[in-house]
TIRO-2110 file (N, C-alpha, C; in Angstrom, 1 decimal):
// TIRO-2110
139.2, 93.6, 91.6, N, 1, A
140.0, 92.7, 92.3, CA, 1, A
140.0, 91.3, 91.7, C, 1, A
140.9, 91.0, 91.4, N, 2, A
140.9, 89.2, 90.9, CA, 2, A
141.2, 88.4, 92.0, C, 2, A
140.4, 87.2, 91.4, N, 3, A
140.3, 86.2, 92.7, CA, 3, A
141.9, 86.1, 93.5, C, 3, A
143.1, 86.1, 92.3, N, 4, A
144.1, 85.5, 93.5, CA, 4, A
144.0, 86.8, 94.5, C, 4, A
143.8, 88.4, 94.2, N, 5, A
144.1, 89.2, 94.8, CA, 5, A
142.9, 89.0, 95.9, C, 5, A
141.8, 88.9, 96.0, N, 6, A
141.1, 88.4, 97.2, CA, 6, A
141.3, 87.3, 98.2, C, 6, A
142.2, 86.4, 97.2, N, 7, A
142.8, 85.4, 97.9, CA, 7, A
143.8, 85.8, 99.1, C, 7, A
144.4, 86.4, 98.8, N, 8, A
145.2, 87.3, 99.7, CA, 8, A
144.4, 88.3, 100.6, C, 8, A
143.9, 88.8, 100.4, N, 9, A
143.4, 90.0, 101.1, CA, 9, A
142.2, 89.1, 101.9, C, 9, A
141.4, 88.1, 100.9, N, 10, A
140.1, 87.7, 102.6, CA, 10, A
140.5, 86.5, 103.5, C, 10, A
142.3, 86.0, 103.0, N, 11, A
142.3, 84.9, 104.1, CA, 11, A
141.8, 83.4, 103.7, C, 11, A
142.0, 82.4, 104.2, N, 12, A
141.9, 81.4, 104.3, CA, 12, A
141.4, 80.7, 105.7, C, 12, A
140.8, 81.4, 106.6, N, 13, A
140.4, 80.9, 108.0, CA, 13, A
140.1, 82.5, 108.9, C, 13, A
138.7, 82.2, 108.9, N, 14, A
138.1, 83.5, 110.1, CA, 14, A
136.9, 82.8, 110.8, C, 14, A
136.3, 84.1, 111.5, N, 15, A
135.4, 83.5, 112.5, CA, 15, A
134.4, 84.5, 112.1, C, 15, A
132.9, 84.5, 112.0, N, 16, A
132.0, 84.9, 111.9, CA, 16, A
130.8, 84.9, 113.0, C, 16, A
130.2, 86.0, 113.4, N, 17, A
129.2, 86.0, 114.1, CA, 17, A
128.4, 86.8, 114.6, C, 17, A
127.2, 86.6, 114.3, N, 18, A
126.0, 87.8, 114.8, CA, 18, A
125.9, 88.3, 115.8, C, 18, A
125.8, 89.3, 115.7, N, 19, A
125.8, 90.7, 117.0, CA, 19, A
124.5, 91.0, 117.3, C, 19, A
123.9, 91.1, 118.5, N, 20, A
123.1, 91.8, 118.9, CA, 20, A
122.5, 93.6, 118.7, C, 20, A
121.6, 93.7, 118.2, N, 21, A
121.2, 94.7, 118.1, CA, 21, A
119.7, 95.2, 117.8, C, 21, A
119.8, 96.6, 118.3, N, 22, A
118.2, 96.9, 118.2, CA, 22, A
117.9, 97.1, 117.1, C, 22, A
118.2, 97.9, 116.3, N, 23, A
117.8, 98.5, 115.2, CA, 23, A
117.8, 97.1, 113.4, C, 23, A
118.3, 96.0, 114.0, N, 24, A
118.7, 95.0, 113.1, CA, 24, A
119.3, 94.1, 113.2, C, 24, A
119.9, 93.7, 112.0, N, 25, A
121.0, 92.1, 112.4, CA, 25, A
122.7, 93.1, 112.1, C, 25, A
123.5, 92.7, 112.8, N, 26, A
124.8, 93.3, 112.6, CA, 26, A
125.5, 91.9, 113.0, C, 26, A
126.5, 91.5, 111.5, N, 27, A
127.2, 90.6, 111.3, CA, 27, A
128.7, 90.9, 111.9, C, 27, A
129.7, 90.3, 112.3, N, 28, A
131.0, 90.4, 111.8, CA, 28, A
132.4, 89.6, 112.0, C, 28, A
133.2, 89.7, 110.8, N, 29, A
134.3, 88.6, 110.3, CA, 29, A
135.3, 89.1, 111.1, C, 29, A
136.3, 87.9, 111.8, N, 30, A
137.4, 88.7, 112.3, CA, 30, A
138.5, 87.2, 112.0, C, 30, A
139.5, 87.9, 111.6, N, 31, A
140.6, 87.3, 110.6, CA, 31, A
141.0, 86.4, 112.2, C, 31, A
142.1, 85.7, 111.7, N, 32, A
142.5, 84.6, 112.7, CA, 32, A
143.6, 85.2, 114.0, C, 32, A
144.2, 86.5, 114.1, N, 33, A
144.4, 87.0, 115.3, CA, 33, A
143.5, 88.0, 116.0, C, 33, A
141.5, 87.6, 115.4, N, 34, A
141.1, 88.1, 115.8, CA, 34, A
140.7, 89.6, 115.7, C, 34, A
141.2, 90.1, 114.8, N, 35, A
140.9, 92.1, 114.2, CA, 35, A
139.8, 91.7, 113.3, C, 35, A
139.3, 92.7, 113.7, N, 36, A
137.8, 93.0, 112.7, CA, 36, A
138.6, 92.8, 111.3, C, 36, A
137.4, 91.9, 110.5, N, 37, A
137.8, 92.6, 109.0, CA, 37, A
136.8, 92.8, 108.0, C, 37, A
135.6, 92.5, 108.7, N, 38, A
134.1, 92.9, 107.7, CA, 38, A
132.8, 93.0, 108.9, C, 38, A
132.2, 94.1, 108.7, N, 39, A
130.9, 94.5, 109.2, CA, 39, A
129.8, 94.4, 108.0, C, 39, A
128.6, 93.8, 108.3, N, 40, A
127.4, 94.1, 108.1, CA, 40, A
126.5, 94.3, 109.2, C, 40, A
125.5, 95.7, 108.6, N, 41, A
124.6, 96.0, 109.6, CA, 41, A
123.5, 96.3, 108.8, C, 41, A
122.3, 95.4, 109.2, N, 42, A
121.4, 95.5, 108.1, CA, 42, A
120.1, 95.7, 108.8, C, 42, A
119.0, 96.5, 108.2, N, 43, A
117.9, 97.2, 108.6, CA, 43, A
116.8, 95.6, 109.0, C, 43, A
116.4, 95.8, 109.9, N, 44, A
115.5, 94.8, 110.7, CA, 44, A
114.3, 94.1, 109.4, C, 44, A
113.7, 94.6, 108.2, N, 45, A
112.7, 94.2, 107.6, CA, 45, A
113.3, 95.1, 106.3, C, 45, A
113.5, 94.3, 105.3, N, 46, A
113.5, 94.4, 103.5, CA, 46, A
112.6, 93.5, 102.7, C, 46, A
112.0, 93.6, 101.6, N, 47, A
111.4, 92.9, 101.3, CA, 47, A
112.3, 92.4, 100.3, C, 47, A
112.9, 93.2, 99.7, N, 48, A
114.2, 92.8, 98.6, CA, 48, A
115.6, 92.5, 99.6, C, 48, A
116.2, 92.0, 99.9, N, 49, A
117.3, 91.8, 100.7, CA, 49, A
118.6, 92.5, 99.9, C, 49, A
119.0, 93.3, 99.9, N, 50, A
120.4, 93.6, 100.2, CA, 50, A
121.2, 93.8, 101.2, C, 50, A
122.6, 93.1, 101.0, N, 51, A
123.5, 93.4, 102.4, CA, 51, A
124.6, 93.9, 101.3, C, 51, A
124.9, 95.2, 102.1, N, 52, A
126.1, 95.1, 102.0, CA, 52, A
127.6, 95.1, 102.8, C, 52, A
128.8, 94.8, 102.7, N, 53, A
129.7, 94.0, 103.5, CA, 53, A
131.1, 95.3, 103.4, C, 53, A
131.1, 95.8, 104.6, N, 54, A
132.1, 96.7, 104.5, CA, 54, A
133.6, 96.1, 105.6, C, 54, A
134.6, 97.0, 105.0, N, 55, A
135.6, 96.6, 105.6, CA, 55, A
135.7, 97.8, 107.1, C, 55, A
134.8, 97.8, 107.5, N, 56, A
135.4, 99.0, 108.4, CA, 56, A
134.0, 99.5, 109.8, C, 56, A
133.8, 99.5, 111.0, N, 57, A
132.7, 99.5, 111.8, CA, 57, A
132.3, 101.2, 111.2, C, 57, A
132.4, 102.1, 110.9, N, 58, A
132.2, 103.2, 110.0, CA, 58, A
131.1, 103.2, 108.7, C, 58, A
131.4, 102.2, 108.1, N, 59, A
130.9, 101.4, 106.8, CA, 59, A
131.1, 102.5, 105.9, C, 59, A
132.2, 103.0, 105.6, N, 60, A
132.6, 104.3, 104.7, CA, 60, A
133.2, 102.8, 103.8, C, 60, A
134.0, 101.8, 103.9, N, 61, A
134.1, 101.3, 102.8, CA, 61, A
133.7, 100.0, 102.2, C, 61, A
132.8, 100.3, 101.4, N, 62, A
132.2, 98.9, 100.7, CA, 62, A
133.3, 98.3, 100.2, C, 62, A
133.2, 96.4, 100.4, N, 63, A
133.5, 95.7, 99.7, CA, 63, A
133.1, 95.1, 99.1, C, 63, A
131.8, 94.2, 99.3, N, 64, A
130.8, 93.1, 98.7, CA, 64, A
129.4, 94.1, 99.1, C, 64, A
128.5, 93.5, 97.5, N, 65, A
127.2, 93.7, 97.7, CA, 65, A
126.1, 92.5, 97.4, C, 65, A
125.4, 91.9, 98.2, N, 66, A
124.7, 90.8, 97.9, CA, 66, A
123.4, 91.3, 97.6, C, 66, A
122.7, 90.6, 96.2, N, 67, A
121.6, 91.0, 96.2, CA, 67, A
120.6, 90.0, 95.6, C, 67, A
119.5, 90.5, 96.7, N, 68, A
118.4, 89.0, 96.0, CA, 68, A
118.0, 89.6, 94.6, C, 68, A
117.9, 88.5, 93.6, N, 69, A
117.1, 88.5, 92.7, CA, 69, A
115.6, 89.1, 92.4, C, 69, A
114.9, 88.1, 93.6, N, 70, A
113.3, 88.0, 93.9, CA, 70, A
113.2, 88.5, 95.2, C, 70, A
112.0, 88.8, 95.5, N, 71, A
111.5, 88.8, 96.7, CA, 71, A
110.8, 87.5, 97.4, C, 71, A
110.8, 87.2, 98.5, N, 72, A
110.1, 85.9, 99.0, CA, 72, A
110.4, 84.7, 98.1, C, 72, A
111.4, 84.6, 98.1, N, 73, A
111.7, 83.1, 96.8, CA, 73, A
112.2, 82.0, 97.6, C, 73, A
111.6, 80.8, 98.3, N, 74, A
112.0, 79.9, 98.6, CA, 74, A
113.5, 79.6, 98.0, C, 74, A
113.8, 79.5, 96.7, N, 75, A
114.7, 79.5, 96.3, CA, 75, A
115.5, 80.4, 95.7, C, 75, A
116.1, 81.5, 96.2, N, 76, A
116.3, 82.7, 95.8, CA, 76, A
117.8, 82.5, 95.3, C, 76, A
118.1, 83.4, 94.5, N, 77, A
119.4, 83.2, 94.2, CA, 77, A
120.1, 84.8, 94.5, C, 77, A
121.3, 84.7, 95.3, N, 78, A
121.9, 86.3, 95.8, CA, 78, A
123.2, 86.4, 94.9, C, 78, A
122.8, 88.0, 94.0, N, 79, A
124.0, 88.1, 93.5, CA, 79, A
125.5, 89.0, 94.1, C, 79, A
126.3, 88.6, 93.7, N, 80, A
127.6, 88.7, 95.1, CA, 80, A
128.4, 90.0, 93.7, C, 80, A
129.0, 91.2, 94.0, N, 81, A
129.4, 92.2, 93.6, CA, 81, A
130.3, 92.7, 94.2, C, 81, A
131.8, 92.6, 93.7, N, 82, A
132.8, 93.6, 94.3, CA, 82, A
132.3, 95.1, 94.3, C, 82, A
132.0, 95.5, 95.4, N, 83, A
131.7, 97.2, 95.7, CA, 83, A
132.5, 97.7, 95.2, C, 83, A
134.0, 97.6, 95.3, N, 84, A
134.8, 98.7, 94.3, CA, 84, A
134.9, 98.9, 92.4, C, 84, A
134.2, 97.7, 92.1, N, 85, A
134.6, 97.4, 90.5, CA, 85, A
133.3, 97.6, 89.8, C, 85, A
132.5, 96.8, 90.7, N, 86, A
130.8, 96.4, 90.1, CA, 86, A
130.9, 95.6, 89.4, C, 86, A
131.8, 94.9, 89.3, N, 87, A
132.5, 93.4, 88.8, CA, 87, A
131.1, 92.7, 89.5, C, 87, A
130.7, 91.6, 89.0, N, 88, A
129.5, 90.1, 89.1, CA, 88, A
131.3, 89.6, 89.9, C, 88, A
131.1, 88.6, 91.0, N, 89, A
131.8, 88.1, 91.4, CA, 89, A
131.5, 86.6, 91.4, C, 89, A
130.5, 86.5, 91.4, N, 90, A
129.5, 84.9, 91.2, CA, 90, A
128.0, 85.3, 92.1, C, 90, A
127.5, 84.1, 92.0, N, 91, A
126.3, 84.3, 92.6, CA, 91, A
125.7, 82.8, 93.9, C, 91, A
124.8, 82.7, 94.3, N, 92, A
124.2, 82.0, 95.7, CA, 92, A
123.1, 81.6, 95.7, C, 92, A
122.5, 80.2, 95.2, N, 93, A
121.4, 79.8, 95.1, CA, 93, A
120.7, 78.9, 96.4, C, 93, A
119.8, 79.4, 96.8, N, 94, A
119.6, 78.5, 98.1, CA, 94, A
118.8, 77.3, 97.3, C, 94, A
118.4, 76.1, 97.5, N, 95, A
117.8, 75.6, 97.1, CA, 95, A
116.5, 75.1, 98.5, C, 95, A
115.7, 76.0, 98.0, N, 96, A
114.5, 75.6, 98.6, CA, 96, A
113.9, 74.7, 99.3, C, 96, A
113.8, 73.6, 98.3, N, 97, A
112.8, 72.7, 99.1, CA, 97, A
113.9, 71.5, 99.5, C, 97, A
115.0, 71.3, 98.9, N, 98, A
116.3, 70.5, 99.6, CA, 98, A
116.5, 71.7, 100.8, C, 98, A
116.4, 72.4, 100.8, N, 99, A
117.1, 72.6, 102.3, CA, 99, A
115.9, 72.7, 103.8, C, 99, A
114.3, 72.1, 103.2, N, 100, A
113.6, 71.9, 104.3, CA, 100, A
113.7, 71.0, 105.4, C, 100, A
114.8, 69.8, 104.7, N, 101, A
115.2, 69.2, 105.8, CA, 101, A
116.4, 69.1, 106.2, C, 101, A
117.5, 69.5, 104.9, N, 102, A
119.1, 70.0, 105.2, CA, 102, A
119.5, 70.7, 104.3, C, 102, A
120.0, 71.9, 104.6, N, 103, A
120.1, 73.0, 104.0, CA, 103, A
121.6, 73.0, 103.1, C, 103, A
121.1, 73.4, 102.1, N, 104, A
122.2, 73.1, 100.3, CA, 104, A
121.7, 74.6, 99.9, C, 104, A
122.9, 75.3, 99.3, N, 105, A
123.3, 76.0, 98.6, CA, 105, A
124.0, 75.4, 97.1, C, 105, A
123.2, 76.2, 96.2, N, 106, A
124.5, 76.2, 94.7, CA, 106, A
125.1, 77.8, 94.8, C, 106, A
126.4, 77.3, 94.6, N, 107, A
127.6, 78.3, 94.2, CA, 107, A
127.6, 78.7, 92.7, C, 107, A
127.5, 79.4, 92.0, N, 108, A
127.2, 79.5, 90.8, CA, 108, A
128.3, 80.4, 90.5, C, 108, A
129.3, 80.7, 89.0, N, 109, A
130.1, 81.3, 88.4, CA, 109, A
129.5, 82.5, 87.8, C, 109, A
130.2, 83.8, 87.0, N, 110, A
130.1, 84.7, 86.9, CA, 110, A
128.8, 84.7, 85.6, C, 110, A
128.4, 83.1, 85.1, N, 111, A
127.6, 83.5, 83.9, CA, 111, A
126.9, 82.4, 85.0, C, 111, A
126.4, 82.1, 86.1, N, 112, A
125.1, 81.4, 86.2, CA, 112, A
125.2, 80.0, 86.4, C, 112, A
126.4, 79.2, 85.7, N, 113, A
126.8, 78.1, 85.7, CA, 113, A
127.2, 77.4, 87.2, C, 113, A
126.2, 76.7, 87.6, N, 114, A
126.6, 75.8, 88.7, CA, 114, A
128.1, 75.3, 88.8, C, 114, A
129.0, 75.4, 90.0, N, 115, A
130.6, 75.4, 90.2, CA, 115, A
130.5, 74.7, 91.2, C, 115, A
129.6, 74.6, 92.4, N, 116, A
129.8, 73.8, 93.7, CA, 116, A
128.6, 74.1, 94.4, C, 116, A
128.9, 73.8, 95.9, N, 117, A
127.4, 73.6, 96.8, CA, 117, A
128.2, 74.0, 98.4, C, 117, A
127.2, 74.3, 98.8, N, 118, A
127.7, 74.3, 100.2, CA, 118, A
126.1, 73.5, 100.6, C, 118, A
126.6, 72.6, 101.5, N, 119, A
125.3, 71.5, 101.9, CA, 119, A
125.9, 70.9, 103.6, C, 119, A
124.2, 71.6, 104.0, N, 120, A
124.9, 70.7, 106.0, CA, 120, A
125.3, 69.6, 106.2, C, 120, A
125.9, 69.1, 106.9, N, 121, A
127.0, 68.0, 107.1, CA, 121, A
125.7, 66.8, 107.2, C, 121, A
124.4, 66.3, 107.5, N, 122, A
124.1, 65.2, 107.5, CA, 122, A
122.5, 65.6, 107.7, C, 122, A
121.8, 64.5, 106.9, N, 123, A
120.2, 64.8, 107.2, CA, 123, A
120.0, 64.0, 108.3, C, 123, A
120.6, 63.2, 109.0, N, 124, A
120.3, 63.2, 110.2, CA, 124, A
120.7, 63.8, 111.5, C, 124, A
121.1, 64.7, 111.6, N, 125, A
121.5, 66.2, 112.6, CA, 125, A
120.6, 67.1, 111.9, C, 125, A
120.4, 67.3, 110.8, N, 126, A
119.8, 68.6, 110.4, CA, 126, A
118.0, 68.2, 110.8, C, 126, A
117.7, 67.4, 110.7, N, 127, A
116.7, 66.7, 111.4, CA, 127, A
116.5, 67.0, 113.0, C, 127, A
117.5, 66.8, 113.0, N, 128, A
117.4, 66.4, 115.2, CA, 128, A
117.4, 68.1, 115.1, C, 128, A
118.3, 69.3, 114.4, N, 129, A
118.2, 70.3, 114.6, CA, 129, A
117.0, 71.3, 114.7, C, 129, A
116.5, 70.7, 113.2, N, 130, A
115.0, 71.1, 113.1, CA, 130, A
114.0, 70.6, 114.2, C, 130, A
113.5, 69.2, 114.5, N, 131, A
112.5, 68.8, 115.1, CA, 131, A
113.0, 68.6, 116.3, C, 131, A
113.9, 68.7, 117.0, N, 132, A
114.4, 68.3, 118.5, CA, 132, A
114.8, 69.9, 119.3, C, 132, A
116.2, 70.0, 118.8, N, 133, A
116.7, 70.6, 119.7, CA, 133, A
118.0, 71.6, 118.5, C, 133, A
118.0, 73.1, 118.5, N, 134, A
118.9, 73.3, 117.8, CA, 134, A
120.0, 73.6, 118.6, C, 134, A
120.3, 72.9, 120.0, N, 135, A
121.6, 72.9, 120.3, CA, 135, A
123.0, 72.2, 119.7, C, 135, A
122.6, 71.3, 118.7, N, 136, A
123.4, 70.5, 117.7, CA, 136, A
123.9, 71.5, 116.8, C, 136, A
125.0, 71.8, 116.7, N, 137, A
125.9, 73.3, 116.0, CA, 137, A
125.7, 72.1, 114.5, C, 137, A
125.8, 73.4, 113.2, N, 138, A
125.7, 72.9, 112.1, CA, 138, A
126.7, 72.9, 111.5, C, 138, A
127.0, 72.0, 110.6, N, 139, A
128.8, 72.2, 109.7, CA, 139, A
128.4, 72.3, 108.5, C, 139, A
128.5, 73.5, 107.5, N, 140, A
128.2, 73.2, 106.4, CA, 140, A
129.8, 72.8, 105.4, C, 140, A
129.8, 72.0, 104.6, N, 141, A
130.8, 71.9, 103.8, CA, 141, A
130.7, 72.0, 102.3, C, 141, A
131.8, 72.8, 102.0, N, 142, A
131.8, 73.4, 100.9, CA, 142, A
132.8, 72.8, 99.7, C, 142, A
131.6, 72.3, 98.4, N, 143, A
132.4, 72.0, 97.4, CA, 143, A
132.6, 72.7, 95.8, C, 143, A
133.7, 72.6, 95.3, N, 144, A
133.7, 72.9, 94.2, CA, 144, A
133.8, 72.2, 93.3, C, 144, A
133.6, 72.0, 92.2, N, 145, A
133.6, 71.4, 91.0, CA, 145, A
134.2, 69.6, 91.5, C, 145, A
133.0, 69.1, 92.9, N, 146, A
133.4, 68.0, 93.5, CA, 146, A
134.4, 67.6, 94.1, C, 146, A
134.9, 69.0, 94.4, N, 147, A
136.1, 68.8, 95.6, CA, 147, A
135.9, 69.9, 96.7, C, 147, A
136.3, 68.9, 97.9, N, 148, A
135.8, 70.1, 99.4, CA, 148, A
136.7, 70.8, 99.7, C, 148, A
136.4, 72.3, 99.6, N, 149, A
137.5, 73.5, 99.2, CA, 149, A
137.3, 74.0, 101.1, C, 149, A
136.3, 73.9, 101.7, N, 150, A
136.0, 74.0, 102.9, CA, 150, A
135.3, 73.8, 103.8, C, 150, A
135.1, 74.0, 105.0, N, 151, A
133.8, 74.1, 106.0, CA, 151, A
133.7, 75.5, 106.9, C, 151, A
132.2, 75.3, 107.1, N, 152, A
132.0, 76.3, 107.8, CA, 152, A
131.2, 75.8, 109.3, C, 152, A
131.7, 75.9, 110.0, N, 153, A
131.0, 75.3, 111.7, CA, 153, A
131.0, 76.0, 112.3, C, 153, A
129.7, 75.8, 112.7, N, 154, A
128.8, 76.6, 114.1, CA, 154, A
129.3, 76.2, 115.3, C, 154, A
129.9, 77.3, 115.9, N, 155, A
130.4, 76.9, 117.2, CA, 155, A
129.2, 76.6, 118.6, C, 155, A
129.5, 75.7, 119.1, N, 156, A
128.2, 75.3, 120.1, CA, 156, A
128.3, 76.8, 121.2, C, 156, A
127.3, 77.3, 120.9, N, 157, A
126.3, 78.5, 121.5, CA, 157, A
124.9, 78.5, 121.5, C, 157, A
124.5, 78.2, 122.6, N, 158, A
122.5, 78.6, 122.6, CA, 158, A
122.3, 80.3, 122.5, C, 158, A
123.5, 81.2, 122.9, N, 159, A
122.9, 82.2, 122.8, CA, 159, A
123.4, 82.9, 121.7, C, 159, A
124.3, 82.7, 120.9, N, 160, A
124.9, 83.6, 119.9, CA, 160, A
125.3, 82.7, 118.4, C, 160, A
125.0, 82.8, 117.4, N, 161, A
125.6, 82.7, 116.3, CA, 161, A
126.4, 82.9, 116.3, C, 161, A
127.6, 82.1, 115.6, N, 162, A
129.1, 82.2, 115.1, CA, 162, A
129.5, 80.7, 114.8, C, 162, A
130.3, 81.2, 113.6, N, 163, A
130.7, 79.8, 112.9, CA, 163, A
132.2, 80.2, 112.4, C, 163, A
133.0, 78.6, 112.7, N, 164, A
134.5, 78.7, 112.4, CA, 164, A
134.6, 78.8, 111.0, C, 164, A
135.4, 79.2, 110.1, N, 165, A
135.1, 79.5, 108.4, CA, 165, A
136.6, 78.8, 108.3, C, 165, A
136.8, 77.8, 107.5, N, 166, A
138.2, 77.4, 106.9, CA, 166, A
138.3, 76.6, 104.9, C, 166, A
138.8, 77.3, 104.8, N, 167, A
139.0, 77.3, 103.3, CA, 167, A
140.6, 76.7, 103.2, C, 167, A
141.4, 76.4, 104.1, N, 168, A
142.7, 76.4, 103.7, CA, 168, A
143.0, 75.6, 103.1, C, 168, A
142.1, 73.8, 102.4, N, 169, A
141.7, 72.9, 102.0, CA, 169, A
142.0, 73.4, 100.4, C, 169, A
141.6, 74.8, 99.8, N, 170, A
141.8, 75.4, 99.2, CA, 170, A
143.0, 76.0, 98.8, C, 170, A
144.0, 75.7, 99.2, N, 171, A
145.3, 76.9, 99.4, CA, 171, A
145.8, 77.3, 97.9, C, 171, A
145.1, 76.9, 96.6, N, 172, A
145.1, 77.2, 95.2, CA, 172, A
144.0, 78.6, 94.7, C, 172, A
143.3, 79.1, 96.1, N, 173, A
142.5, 79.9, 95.9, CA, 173, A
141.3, 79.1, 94.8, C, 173, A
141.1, 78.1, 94.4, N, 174, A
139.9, 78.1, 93.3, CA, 174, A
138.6, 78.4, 93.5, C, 174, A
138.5, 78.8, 94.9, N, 175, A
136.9, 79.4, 95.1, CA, 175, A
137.1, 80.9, 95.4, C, 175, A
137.2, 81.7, 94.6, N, 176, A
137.0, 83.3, 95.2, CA, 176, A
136.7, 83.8, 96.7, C, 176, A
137.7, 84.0, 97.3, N, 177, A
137.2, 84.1, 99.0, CA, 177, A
136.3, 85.0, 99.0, C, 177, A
135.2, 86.0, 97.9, N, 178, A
135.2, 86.9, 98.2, CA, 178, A
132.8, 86.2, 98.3, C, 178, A
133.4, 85.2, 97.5, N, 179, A
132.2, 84.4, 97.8, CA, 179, A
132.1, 83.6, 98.8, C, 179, A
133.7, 83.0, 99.1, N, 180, A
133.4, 82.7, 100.9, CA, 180, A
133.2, 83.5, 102.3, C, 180, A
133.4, 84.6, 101.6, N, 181, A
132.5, 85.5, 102.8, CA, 181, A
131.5, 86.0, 102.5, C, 181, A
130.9, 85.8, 101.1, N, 182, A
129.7, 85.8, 101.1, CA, 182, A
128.4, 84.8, 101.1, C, 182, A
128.6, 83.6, 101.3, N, 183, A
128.2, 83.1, 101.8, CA, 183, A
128.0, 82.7, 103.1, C, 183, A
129.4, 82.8, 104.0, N, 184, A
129.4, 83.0, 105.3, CA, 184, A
127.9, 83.9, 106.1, C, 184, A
128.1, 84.7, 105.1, N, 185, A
126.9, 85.9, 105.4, CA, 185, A
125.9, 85.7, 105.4, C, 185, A
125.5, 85.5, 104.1, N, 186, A
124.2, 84.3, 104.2, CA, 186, A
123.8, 83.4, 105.2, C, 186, A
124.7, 82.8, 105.2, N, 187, A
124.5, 81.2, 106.1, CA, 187, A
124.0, 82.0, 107.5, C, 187, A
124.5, 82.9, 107.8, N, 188, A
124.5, 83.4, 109.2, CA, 188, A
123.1, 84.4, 109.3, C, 188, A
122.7, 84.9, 107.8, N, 189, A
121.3, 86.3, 108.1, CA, 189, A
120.3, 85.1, 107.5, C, 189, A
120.4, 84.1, 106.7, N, 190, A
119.3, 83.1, 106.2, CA, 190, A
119.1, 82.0, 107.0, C, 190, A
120.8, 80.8, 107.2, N, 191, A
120.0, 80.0, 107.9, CA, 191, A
120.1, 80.0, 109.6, C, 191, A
120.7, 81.2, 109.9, N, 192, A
120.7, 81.5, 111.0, CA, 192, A
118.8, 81.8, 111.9, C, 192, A
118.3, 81.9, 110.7, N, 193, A
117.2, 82.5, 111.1, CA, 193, A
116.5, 81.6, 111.8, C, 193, A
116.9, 80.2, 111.9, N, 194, A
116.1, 79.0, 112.5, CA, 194, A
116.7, 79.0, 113.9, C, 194, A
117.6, 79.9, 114.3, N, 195, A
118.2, 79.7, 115.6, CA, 195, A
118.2, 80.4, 116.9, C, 195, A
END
């Protein structure tokens, strides 16, 4: 699938958010009138992290496969894979010890090359989040090659994860949507974990 063709197919504005479940964490994207359009349901403990991201509550069809590099890596980097091609689609570097107090992502290209960041809206909320109160919703915003292609916001919920996703900032497609729902994913099974 090439980027414009994902550009089409994942959209430019959805809504994400974690589901309750026993057996694990179960993610899911739903396009802007609201229809499902990606499930993840992932096993409660891996030590290697894979998700993978299907178009369907069945999960008969893979779209995206994210996969950690390392195990336990403060700064791990997740590589993102069209499930139908086994195409590298890009990859997802958390940065470690920058995100102890506000959490930054590198966006990396199909050879490794740094392209953009997704980084929380301010160290002083990500602060008050961490050491106060994480009722303060988080905005992360996303750039590419030093222009802001999107954001992604946490809708104010104490009891549920979910964050608004808009890329339309983008309407040239230059970030592969297929990485902005895969980071969405991330943001929601990694830095959701503080919440």
């Amino acid at each position: 699938m090439s980027p414009s063709t994902a550009l089409s197919t994942y959209g430019t504005r959805f809504m994400a958010r974690k589901a309750f479940s026993v057996i694990g964490k179960e993610f899911r994207i739903f396009g802007p009138e609201g229809h499902l359009q990606f499930v993840v349901k992932q096993k409660a403990f891996k030590l290697k992290e894979e998700i993978v991201i299907f178009a369907d509550e069945d999960q008969k069809q893979p779209r995206l496969t994210i996969k950690a590099r390392s195990m336990m890596d403060l700064s791990a980097t997740y590589d993102v894979t069209d499930a139908a091609t086994g195409d590298k689609v890009g990859a997802l570097r958390r940065k470690g010890l920058k995100s102890v107090l506000r959490d930054e992502w590198a966006i990396l290209d199909t050879s490794d090359t740094e392209v953009g960041r997704i980084q929380e809206d301010s160290t002083f909320f990500a602060l008050i989040r961490r050491f106060l109160s994480n009722l303060v919703p988080q905005t992360f915003n996303v750039d590419l090659d030093g222009r802001r292609v999107g954001q992604i916001k946490q809708r104010w919920n104490p009891f549920r994860l979910a964050y608004d996703v808009d890329f339309s900032a983008d309407a040239s497609g230059t970030l592969d949507r297929r990485l902005g729902v895969a980071m969405t994913i991330l943001l929601l099974a990694i830095e959701g974990r503080q919440n």
